[in-house]
C-alpha beads as a LAMMPS data file, in Angstrom:
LAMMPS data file: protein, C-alpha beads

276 atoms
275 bonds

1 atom types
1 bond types

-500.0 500.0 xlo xhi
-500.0 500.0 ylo yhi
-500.0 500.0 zlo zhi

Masses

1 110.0

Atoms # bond

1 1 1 -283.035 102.138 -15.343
2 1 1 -284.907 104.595 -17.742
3 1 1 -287.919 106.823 -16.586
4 1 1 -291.829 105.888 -16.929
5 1 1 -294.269 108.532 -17.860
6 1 1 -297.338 108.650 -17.139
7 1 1 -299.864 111.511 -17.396
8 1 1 -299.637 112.774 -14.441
9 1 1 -295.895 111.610 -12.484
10 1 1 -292.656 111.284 -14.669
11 1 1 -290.521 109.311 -12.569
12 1 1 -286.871 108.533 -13.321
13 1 1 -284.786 105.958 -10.974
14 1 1 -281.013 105.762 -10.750
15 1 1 -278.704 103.463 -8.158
16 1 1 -275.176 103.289 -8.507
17 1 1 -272.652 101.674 -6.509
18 1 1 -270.731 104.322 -6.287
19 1 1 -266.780 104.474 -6.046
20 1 1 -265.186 102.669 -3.030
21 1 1 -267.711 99.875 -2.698
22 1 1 -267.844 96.905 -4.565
23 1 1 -271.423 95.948 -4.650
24 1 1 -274.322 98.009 -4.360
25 1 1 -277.034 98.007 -0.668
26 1 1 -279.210 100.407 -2.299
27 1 1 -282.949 99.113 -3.827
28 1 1 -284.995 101.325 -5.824
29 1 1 -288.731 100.697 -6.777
30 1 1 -291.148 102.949 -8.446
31 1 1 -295.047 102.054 -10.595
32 1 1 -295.776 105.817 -11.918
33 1 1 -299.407 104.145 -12.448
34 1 1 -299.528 103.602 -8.712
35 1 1 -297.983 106.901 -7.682
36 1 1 -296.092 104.659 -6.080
37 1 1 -291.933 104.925 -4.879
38 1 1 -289.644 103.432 -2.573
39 1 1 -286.162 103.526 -1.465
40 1 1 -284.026 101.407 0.897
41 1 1 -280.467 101.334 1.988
42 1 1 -279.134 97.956 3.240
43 1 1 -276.843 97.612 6.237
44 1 1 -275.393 94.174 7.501
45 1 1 -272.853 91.942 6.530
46 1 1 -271.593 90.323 3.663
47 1 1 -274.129 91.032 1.416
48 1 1 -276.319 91.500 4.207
49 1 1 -277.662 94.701 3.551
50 1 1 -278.810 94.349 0.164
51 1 1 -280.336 91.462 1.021
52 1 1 -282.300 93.793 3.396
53 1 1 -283.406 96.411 1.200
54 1 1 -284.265 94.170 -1.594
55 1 1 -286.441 92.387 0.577
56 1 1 -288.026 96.029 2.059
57 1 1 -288.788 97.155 -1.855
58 1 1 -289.645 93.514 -2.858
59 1 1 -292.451 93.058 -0.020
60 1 1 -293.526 96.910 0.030
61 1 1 -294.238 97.290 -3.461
62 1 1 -295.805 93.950 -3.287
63 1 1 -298.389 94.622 -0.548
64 1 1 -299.016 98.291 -1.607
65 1 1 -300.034 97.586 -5.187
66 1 1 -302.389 94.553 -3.997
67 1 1 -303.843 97.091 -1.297
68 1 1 -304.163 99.883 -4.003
69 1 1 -305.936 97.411 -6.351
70 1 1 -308.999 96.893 -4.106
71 1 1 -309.426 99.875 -1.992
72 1 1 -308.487 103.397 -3.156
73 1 1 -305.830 105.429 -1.013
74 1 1 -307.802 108.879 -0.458
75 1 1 -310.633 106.813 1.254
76 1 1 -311.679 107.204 4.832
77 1 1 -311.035 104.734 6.883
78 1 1 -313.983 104.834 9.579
79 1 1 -312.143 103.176 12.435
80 1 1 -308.973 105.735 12.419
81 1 1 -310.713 108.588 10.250
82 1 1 -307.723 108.323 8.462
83 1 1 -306.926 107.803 4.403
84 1 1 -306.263 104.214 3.753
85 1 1 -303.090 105.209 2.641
86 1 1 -302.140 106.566 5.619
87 1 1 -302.831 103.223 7.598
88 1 1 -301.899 100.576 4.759
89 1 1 -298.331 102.078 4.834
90 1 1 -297.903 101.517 8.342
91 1 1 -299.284 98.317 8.174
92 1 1 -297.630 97.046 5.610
93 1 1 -294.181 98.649 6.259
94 1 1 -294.772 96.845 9.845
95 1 1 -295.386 93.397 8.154
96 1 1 -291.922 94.202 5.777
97 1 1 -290.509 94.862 9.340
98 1 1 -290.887 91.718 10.812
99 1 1 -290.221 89.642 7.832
100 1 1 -286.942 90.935 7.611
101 1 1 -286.585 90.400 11.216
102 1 1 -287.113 86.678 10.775
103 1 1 -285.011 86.012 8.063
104 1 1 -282.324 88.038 10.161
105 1 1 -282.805 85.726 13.111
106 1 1 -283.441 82.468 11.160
107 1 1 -280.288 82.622 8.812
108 1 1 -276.668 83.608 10.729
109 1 1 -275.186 85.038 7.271
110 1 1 -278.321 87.674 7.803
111 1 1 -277.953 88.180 11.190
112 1 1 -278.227 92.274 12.309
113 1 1 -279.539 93.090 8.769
114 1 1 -281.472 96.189 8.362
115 1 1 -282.300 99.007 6.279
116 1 1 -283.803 102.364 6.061
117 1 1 -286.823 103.202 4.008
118 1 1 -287.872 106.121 2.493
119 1 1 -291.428 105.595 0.511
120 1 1 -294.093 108.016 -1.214
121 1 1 -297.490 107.497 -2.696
122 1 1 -299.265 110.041 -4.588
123 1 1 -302.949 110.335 -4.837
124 1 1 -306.020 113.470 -4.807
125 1 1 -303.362 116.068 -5.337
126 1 1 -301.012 115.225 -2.111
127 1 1 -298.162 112.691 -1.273
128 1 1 -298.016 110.322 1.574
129 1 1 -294.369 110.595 2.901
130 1 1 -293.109 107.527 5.249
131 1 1 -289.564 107.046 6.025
132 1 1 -287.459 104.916 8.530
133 1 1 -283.704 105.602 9.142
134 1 1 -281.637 108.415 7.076
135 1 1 -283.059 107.604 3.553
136 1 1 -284.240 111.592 2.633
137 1 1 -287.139 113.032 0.772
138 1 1 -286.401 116.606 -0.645
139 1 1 -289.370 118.962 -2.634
140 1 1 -288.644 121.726 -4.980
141 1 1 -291.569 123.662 -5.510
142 1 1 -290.583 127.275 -7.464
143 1 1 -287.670 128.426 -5.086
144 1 1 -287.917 126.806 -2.093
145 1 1 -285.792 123.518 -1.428
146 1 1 -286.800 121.497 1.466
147 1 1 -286.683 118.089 3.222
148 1 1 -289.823 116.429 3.963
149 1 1 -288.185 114.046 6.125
150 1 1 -286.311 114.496 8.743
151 1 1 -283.161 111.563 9.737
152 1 1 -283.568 109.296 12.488
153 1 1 -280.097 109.145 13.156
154 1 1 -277.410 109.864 16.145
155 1 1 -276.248 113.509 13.962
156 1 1 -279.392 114.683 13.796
157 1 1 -280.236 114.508 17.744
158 1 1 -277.193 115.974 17.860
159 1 1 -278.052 119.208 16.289
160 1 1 -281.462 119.060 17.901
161 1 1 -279.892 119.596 21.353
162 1 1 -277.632 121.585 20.216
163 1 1 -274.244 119.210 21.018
164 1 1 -273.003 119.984 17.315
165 1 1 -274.276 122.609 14.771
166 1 1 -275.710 122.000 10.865
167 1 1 -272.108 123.685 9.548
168 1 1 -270.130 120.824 11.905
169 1 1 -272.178 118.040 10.963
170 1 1 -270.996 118.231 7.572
171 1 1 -267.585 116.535 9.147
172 1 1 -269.224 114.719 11.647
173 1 1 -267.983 110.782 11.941
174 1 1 -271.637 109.679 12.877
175 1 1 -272.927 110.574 10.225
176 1 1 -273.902 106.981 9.406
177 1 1 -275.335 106.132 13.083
178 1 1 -278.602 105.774 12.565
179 1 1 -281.717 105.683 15.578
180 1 1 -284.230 103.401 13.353
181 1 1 -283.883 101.284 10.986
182 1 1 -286.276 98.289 9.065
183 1 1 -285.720 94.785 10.106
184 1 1 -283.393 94.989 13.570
185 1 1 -285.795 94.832 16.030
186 1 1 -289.446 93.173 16.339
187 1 1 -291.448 96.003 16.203
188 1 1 -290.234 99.541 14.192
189 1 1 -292.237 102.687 14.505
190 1 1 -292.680 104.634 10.966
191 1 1 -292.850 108.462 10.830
192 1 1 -295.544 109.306 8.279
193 1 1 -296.715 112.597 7.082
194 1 1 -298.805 114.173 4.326
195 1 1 -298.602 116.622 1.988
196 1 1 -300.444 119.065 -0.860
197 1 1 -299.110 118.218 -4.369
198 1 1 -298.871 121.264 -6.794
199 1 1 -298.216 120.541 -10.878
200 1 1 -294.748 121.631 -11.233
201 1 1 -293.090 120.293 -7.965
202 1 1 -290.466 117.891 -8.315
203 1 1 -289.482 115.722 -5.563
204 1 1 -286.243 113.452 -4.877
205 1 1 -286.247 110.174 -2.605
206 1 1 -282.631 109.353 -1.931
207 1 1 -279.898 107.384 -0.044
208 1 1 -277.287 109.356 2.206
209 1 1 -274.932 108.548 -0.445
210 1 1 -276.445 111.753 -2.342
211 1 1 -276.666 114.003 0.943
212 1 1 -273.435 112.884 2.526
213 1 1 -271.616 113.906 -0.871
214 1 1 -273.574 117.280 -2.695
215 1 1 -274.397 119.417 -0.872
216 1 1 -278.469 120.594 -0.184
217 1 1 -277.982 124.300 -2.677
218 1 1 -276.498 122.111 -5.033
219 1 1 -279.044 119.489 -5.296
220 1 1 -281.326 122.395 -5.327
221 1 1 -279.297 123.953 -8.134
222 1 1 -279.364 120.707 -10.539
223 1 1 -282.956 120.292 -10.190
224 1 1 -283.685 123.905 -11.068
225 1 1 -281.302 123.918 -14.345
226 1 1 -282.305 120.334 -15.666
227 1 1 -285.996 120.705 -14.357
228 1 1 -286.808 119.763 -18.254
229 1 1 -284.924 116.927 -18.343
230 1 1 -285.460 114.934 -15.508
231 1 1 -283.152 111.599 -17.085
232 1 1 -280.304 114.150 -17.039
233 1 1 -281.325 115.502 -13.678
234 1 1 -281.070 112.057 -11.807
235 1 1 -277.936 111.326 -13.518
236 1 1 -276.164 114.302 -12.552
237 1 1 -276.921 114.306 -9.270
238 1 1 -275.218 110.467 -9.146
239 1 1 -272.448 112.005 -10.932
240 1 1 -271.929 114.634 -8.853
241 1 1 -272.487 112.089 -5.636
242 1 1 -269.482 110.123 -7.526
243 1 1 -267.263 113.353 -7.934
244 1 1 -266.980 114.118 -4.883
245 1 1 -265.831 111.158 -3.932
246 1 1 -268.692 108.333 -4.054
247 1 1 -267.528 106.751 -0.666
248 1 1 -271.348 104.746 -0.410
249 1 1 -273.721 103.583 -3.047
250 1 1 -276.369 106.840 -4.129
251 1 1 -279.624 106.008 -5.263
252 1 1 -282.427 108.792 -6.097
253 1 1 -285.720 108.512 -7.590
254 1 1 -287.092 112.155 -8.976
255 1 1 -290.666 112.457 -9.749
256 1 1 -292.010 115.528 -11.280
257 1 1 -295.638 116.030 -11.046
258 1 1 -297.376 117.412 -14.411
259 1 1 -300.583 118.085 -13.268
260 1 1 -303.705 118.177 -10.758
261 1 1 -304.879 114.648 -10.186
262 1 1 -307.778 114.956 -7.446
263 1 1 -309.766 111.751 -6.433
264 1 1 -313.176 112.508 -7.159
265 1 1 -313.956 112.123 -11.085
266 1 1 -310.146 112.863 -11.960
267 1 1 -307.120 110.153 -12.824
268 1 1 -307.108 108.009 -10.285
269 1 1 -310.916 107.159 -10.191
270 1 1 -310.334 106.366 -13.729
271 1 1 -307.104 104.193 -13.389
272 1 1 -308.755 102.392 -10.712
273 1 1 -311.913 101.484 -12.477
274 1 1 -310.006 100.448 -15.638
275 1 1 -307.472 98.119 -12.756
276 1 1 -311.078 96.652 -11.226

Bonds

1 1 1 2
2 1 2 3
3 1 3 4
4 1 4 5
5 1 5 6
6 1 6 7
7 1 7 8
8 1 8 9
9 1 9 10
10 1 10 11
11 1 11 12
12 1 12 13
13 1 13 14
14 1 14 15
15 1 15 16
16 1 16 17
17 1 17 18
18 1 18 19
19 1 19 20
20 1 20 21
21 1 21 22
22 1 22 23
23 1 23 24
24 1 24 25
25 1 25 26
26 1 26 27
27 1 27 28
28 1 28 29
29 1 29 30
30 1 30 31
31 1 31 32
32 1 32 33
33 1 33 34
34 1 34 35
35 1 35 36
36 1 36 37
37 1 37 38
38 1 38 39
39 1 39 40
40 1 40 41
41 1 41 42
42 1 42 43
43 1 43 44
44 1 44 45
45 1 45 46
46 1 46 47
47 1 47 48
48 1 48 49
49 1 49 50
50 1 50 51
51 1 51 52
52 1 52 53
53 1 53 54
54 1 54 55
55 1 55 56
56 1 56 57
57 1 57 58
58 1 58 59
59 1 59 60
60 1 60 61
61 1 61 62
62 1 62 63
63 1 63 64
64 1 64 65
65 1 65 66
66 1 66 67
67 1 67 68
68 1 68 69
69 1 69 70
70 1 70 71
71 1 71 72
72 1 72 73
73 1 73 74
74 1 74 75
75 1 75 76
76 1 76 77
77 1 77 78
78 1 78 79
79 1 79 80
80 1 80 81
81 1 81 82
82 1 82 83
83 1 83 84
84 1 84 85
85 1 85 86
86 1 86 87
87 1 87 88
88 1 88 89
89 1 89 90
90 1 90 91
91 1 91 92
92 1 92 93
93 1 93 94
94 1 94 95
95 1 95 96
96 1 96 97
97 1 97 98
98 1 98 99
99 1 99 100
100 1 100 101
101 1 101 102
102 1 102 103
103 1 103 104
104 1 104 105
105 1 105 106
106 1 106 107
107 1 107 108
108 1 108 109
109 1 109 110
110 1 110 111
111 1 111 112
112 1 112 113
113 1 113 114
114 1 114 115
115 1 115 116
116 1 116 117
117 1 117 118
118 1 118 119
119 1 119 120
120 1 120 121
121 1 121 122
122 1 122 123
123 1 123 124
124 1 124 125
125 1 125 126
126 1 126 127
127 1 127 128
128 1 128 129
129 1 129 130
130 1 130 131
131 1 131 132
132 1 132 133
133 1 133 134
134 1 134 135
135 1 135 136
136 1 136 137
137 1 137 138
138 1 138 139
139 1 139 140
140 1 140 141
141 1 141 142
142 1 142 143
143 1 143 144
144 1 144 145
145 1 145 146
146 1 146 147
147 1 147 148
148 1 148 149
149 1 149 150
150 1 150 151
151 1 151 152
152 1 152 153
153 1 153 154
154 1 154 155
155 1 155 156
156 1 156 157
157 1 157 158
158 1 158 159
159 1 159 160
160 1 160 161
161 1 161 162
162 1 162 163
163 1 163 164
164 1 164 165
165 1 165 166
166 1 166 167
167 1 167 168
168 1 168 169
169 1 169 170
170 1 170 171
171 1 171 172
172 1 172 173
173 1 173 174
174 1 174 175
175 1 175 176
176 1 176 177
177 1 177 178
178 1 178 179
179 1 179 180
180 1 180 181
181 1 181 182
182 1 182 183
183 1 183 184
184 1 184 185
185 1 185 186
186 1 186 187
187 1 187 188
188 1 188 189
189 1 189 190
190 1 190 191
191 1 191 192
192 1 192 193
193 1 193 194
194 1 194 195
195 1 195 196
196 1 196 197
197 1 197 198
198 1 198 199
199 1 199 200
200 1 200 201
201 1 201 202
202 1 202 203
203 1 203 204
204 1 204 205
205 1 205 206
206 1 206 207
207 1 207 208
208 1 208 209
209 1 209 210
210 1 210 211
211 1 211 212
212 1 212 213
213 1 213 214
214 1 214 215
215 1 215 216
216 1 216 217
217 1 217 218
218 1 218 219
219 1 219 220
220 1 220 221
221 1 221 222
222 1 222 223
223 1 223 224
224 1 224 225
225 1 225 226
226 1 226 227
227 1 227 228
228 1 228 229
229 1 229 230
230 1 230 231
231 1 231 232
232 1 232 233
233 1 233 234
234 1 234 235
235 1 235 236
236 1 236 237
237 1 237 238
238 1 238 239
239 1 239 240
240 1 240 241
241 1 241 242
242 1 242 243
243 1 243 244
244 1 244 245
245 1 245 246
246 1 246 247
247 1 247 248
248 1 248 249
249 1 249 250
250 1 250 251
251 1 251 252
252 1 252 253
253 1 253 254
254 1 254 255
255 1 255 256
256 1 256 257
257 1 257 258
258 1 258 259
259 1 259 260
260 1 260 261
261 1 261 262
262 1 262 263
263 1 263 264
264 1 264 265
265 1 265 266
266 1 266 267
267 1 267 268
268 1 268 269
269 1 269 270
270 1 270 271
271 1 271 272
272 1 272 273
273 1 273 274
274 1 274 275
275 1 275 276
C-alpha cells in the first residue's frame, strides 16, 4: 500500500506475508483524515484467522468513522465523564467482538477464530491507544523508544512474576500464547489508554511478526535514521522482519505526526464541519 498525507498525520501501511507462510492473517486499516489506525492478527484454521482480522478492521473502521462523523472524539461524555473516544472504542471493539464470535460459532470452517487488535485514534493533540492480544504499539519521541502497550500474552505474565526474565524471553516457545484475544469468547475486555501527542513523534502499530524478529534498539534505530522517509522506514522494518527469518506474517503502520492539532478552533473542528 502507499502512504496518505494529510496535514497533520503521514501514515504509511505495510503487510507482508512474510517467509514460511503461505498466505497472509495480518489486516491493516488506516483514514489519516480520521486519525484513525488499526491492526489485527488472525489466528484459526484454514484461513481462519484472516478471516478474523479482516472482519476486526472491516467492522472497526466501519463503526468508528460513522461514530466520528456525528459526534467529535475529544467530547465529554456526561454519563462516564469520559471523551467519546474513549467509550466508542470500547463499544464498538465489543460489538466487533461478538460478531466475530457468531460467525465463529455459526460456521465450523471458523470455528476458534480470533485475533488480536491493536487500534489508535488521534485527536486535540493526544492518541487513544486500545489493544487486545500481542499486536504492539511503540512511540519514538526524540530518544526515547517505548511501548505503549503492553502484551496480553502467557510470556509476558511470565516476566511479570518473575518465572522467566526479558533476556530469556527472547527464546521463549510461548511466545505466541496469548491471554486475550478478539472473537473467542462472548464478552472480551479492551485495555485502553491515552496519551499527549507532540509534532515530531512517530509511532508504529505492529504484528509480533516485527517484535518476534528485530529486535526493540533496532526498530528504534530504523526509525531514527529514515525518520524523513517514512515509505522507506516501514519497508525496512518488513525487510528486516523477513531477514531474520520471517517465520509469521509482519504488518506495521507508522504514523508521524507533523504538527499540533488541538480540538478547539484547530484541524479537527474544521474537518468535521466540512464532513457535517
Amino acid at each position: 500500500m502507499t502512504n496518505t498525507l494529510s496535514s497533520v498525520l503521514e501514515i504509511v501501511v505495510r503487510t507482508d506475508p512474510g517467509m514460511v507462510r503461505d498466505h497472509n492473517e495480518d489486516a491493516v486499516f488506516a483514514n489519516p483524515n480520521l486519525g484513525l489506525a488499526i491492526l489485527a492478527d488472525g489466528m484459526g484454521g484454514y484461513n481462519a484467522g484472516e478471516v478474523a482480522s479482516g472482519m476486526a478492521t472491516m467492522l472497526l473502521s466501519a463503526e468508528l468513522e460513522a461514530a466520528f462523523a456525528t459526534t467529535m472524539p475529544h467530547e465529554i461524555d456526561t454519563k462516564t465523564g469520559q471523551r467519546f473516544a474513549h467509550r466508542c472504542i470500547v463499544d464498538k471493539v465489543s460489538q466487533t467482538n461478538l460478531a466475530i464470535f457468531n460467525a465463529a460459532e455459526s460456521q465450523p470452517q471458523y470455528a476458534g477464530m480470533g485475533t488480536t487488535l491493536v487500534t489508535a485514534v488521534f485527536y486535540d493533540n493526544q492518541v487513544t491507544v486500545a489493544h487486545i492480544g500481542d499486536s504492539r504499539l511503540y512511540r519514538l519521541r526524540g530518544d526515547e523508544f517505548r511501548t505503549l502497550t503492553r502484551d496480553h500474552s502467557l510470556l509476558q505474565e511470565q516476566i511479570d512474576s518473575g518465572v522467566i526474565s526479558v533476556e530469556d524471553a527472547r527464546f521463549s516457545q510461548n511466545k505466541n500464547l496469548v491471554t486475550r484475544a478478539v472473537g473467542v469468547d462472548p464478552d472480551v475486555e479492551t485495555e485502553i489508554h491515552d496519551y499527549p501527542v507532540l509534532p515530531g513523534d512517530i509511532y508504529v502499530l505492529c504484528s509480533d511478526g516485527l517484535n518476534d524478529m528485530v529486535e526493540d534498539e533496532e526498530i528504534k534505530l530504523t526509525l531514527q535514521m529514515l525518520a524523513a522517509n517514512l515509505e522507506l522506514a516501514a519497508t525496512q522494518l518488513i525487510q528486516m522482519a523477513n531477514d531474520n527469518g520471517g517465520r509469521d506474517n509482519v504488518s506495521v503502520i507508522v504514523i508521524k505526526v507533523l504538527r499540533e492539532f488541538p480540538a478547539t478552533g484547530g484541524w479537527w473542528s474544521k474537518l468535521m464541519a466540512r464532513v457535517k
